[in-house]
C-alpha positions in Angstrom: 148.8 -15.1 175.1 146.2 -14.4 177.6 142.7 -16.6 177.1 140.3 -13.7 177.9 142.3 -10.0 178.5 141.3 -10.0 181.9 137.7 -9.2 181.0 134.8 -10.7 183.4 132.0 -11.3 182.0 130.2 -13.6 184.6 127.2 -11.0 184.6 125.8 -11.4 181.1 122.4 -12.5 181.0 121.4 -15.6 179.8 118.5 -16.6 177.4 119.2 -13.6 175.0 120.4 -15.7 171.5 117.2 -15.8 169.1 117.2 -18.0 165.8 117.0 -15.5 162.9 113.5 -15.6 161.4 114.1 -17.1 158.0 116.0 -20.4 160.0 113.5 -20.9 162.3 111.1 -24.0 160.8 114.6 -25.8 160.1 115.6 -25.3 163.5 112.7 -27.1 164.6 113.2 -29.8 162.6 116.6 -30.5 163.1 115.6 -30.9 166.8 113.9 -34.1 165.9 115.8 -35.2 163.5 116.7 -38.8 164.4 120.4 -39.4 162.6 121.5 -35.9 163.9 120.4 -36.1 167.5 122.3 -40.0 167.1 125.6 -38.2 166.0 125.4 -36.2 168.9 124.8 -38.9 171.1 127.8 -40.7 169.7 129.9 -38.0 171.3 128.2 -38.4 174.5 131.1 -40.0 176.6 133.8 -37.7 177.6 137.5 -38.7 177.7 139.3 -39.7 180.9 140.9 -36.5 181.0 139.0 -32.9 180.5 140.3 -31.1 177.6 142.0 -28.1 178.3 144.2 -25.3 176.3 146.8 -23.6 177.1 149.0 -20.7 174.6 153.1 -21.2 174.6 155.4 -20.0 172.1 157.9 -21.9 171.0 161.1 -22.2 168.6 159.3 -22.5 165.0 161.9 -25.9 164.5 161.1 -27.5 167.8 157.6 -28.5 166.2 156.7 -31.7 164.2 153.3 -32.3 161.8 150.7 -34.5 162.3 149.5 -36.2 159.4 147.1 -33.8 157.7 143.9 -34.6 155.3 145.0 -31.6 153.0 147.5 -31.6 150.6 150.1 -28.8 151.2 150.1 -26.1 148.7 153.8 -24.0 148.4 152.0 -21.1 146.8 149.8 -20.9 149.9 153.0 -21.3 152.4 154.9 -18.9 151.1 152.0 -16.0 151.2 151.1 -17.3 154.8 154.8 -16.4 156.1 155.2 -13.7 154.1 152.1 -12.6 156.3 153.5 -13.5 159.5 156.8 -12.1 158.9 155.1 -8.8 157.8 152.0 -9.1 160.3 153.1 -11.5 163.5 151.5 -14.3 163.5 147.6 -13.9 164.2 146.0 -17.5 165.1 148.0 -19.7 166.7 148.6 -23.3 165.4 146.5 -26.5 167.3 148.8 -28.9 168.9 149.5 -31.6 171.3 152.0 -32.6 173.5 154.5 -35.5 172.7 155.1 -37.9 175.9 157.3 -40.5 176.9 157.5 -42.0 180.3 155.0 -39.3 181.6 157.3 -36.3 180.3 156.9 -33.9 177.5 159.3 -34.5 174.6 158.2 -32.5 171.7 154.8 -31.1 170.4 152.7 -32.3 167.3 151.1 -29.4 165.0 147.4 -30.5 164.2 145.7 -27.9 162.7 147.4 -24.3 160.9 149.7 -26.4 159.4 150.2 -24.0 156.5 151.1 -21.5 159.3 154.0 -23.6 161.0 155.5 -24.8 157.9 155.3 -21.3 156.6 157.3 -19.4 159.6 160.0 -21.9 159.4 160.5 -21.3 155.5 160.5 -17.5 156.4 163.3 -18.1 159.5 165.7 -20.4 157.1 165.2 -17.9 154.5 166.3 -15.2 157.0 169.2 -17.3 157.9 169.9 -17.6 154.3 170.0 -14.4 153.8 172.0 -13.2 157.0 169.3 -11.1 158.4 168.8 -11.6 162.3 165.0 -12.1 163.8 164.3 -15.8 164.0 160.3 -16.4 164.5 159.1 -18.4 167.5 155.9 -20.3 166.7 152.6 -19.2 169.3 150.9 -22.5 170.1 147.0 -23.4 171.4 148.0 -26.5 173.0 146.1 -29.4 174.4 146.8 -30.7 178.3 147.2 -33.9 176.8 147.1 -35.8 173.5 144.5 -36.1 171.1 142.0 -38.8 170.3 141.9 -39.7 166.6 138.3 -38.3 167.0 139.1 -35.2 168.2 141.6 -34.6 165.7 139.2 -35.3 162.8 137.1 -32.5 164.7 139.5 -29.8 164.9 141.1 -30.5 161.2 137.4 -30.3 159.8 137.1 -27.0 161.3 140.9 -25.7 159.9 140.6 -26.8 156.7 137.1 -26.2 155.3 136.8 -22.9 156.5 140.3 -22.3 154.0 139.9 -21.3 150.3 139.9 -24.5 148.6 139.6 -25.4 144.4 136.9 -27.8 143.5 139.1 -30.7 143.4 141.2 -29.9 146.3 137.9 -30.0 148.2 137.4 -33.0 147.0 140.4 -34.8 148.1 139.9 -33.1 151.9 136.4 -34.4 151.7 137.5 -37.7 150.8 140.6 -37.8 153.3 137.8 -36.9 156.0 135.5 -39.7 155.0 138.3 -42.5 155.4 138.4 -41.1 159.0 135.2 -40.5 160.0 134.7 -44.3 158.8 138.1 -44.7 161.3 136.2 -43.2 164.2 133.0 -44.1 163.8 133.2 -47.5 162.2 129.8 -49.0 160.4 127.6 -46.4 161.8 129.6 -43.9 159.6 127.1 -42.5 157.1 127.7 -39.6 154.6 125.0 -38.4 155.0 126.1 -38.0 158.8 129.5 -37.0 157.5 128.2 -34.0 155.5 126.3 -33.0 158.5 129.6 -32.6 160.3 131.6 -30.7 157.9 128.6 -28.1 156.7 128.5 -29.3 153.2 125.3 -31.0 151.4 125.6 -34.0 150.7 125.6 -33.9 146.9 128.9 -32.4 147.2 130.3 -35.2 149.2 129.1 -38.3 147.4 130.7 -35.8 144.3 133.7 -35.4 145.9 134.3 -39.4 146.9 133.2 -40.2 143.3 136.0 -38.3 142.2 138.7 -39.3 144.1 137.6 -42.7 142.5 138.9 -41.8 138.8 142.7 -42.5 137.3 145.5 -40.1 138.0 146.0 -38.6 135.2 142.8 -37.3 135.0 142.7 -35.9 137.9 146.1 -34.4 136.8 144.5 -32.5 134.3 142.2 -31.4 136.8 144.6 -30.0 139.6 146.6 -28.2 136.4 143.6 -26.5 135.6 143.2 -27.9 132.2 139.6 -30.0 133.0 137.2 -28.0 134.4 136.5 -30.4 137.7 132.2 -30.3 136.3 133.8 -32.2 133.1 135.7 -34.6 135.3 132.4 -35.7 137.6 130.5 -36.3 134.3 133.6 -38.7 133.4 133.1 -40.1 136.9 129.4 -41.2 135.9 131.0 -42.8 132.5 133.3 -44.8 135.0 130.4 -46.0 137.8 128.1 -46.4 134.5 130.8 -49.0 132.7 132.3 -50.4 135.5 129.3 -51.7 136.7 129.7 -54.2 133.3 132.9 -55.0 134.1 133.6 -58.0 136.8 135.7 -56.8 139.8 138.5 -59.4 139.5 138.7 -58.3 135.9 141.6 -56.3 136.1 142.5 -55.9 132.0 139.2 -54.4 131.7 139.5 -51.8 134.4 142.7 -50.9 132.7 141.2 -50.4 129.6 138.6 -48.3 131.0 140.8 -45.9 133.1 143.1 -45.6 130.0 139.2 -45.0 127.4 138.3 -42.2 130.7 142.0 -40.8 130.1 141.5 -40.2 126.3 138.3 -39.6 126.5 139.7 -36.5 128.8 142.4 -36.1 126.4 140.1 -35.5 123.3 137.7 -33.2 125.2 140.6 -31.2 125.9 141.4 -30.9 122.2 138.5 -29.8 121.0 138.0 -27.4 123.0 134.9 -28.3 124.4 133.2 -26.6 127.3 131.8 -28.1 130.5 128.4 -28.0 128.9 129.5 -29.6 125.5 131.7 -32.2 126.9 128.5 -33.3 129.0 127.1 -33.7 125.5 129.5 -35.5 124.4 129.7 -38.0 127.4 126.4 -38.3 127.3 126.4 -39.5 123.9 129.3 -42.0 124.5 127.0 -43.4 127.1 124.2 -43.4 124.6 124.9 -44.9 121.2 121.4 -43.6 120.0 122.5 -39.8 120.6 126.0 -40.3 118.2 124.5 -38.9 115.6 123.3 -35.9 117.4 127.0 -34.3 118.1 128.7 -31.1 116.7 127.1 -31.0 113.4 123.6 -31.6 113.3 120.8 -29.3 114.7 117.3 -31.3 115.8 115.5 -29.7 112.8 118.9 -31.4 110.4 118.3 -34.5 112.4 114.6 -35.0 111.3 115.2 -34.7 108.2 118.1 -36.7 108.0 116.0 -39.3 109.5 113.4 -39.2 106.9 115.9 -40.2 104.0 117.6 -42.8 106.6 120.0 -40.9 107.2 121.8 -40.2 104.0 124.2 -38.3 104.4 125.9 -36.0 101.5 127.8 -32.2 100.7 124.1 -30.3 101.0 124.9 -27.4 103.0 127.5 -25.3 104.3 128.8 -27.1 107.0 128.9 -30.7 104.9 131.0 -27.9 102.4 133.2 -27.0 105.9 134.3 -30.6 105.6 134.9 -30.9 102.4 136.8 -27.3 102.7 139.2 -28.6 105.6 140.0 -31.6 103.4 141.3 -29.2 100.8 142.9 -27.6 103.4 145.3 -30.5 105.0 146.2 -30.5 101.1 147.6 -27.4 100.8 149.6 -27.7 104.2 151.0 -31.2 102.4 151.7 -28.8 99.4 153.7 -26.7 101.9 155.6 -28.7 103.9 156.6 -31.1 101.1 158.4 -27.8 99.7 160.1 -26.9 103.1 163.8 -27.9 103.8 163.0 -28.7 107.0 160.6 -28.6 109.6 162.2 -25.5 111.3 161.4 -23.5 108.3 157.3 -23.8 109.3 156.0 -21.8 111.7 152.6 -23.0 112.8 150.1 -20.7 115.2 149.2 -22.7 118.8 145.7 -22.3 117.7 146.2 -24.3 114.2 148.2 -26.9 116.1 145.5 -27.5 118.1 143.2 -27.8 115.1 145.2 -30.1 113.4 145.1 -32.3 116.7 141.6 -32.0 117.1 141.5 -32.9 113.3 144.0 -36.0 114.3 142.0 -37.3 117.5 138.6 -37.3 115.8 139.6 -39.0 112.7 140.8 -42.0 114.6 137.6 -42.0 116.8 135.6 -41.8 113.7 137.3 -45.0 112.1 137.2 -46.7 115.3 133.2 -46.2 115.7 133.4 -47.1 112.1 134.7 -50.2 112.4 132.8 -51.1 115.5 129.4 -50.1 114.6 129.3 -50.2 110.8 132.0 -53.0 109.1 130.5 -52.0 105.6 131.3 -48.8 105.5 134.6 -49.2 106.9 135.3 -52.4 104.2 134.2 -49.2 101.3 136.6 -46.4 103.6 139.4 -49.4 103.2 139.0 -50.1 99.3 138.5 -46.4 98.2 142.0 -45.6 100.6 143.6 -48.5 99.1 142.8 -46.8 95.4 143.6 -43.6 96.4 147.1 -44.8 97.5 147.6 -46.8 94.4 147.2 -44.1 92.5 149.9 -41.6 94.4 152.3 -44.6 93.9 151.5 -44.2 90.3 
């Protein structure tokens, strides 16, 4: 693949490049800006040997992959070699040579990973299927190898300019942080990394604040089940309470990873948007804003705080309650005749109701029990009478 078609251009005239209007006064500031003009001083010494590219193709399986700071995505694989079997391929994949003793052995893919993994999938799915026209792979490789640095660089540039979700973001932006740290040691900044990879740096703190919560939440996230807004409001519950919690104190870590998990869990259940689960987190962080959830409006609340906040069956939602109590009744009434539970056939919708139902009873008694013993010890006697008298 030729590097420039043969085209001079040695007479273009210099000087011509204007800064569009409307990015002028930024321009001038970033000029002077002291932790930018730094970062580019940091990259002021030059390796011992020039940088220079060259284009090869070569056999798709000769290849090997350097260690990326994206997670690979089949989906995406299989539509980038369908592309390339259909199209050819495009853009070449970033590499570097392999050596040993001062000779070439192999050649490392660094950037268009996606791409490389892709044609070999479409050449063993060829052979698989008996059809002749085994890809070569086209290469943009480096004269030499690579520093870590200028890896980082080129894998900045690859990756960020791709699609990405929310959280997949996230994980890149935190996989680059742990190497810019690499490169540039305690001078690393975010605020310098955010520079470097064109994001603000809201994002990025966001991004390395949710790499920080468990697992399994951010399982829910990557299936598309938590909306990743939800999950960086459930990051600010973790930095909030953790900050109570002694760092050698592993039990209590555990238990709050497993309260961020169920707390997940039961926003899921209910249904709640990103703006109502803020709400909610908001008022788990906030013991004074409890009473303020899902049924009361602020004019309800005012006067419920004038009576001291009796609370009784007064209007149509308190009836609601009293209506879906009724309800769970009849569905006793019907299951009880049933043979069996195959002979029930219940909606997804009312499943997830009666889980809803399930998951906020039990927060209820444990809030309950935590925050007001008396009522709980009159919950506990009038459940103990009302089971004495269905024994009866």
């Amino acid at each position: 693949m030729p590097a420039n078609n043969n085209i001079d251009l040695s007479h273009l005239e210099r000087d011509r490049f204007q800064v569009p209007a409307n990015l002028m006064q930024s321009f001038a500031r970033a000029l002077t800006d002291p932790g930018l003009i730094e970062s580019i001083r940091a990259n002021e010494q030059e390796p011992e040997e020039p940088l220079k590219w060259g284009y090869y193709k070569v056999p798709a399986d000769a290849v090997t992959l350097a260690e990326n700071i994206r997670a690979f995505n089949f989906d995406h694989v299989v539509q980038v070699g369908l592309s390339i079997l259909s199209q050819g391929q495009l853009q070449p994949c970033i590499a570097e040579p392999i050596s040993e003793d001062g000779q070439i052995t192999g050649v490392r893919v660094v950037a268009g990973q996606h791409r490389a993994i892709g044609i070999n999938f479409m050449n063993q799915l060829l052979s698989a299927s008996g059809i002749n026209g085994e890809m070569d792979i086209t290469l943009r490789l480096a004269n030499r190898s690579l520093s870590q640095k200028e890896k980082l660089e080129i894998q900045i540039a690859e990756n960020l300019q791709n699609p990405m979700s929310p959280d997949e973001e996230a994980e890149a932006i935190a996989q680059l942080w742990y190497e810019f740290r690499a490169v540039h040691g305690d001078r690393a900044s975010k605020a310098d990394l955010a520079r470097a990879i064109g994001r603000n740096s809201a994002k990025v703190y966001n991004a390395l604040n949710y790499v920080e919560l468990p697992l399994e939440v951010k399982s829910l996230v990557a299936s598309r089940t938590l909306p990743y807004g939800t999950a960086l409001d459930l990051s600010r519950m973790q930095r909030e309470r953790s900050q109570k919690i002694e760092p050698d104190d592993a039990e209590s870590l555990l238990n709050l990873n497993s309260d961020l998990t169920r707390t997940a869990v039961h926003i899921i259940a209910r249904g709640l948007d990103v703006i109502a689960a803020k709400k909610y987190i908001n008022a788990l962080l906030d013991p004074q804003a409890q009473v303020q959830l899902g049924l009361f409006s602020g004019e309800q609340l005012m006067a419920l705080e004038q009576e001291n906040l009796k609370l009784g069956i007064r209007n149509a939602v308190d009836r609601a309650f009293r209506d879906a109590v009724s309800y769970f009744l009849r569905l006793n009434t019907i299951l009880s005749k049933a043979e069996g539970s195959d002979k029930v056939l219940m909606t997804d919708a009312l499943i997830r109701n009666i889980v809803d139902a399930i998951v906020t009873n039990n927060e209820f008694l444990m809030i309950a029990s935590e925050r007001d013993p008396k009522l709980m010890e009159k919950l506990t006697l009038r459940l103990k009478r009302y089971t004495t008298q269905i024994e009866v």
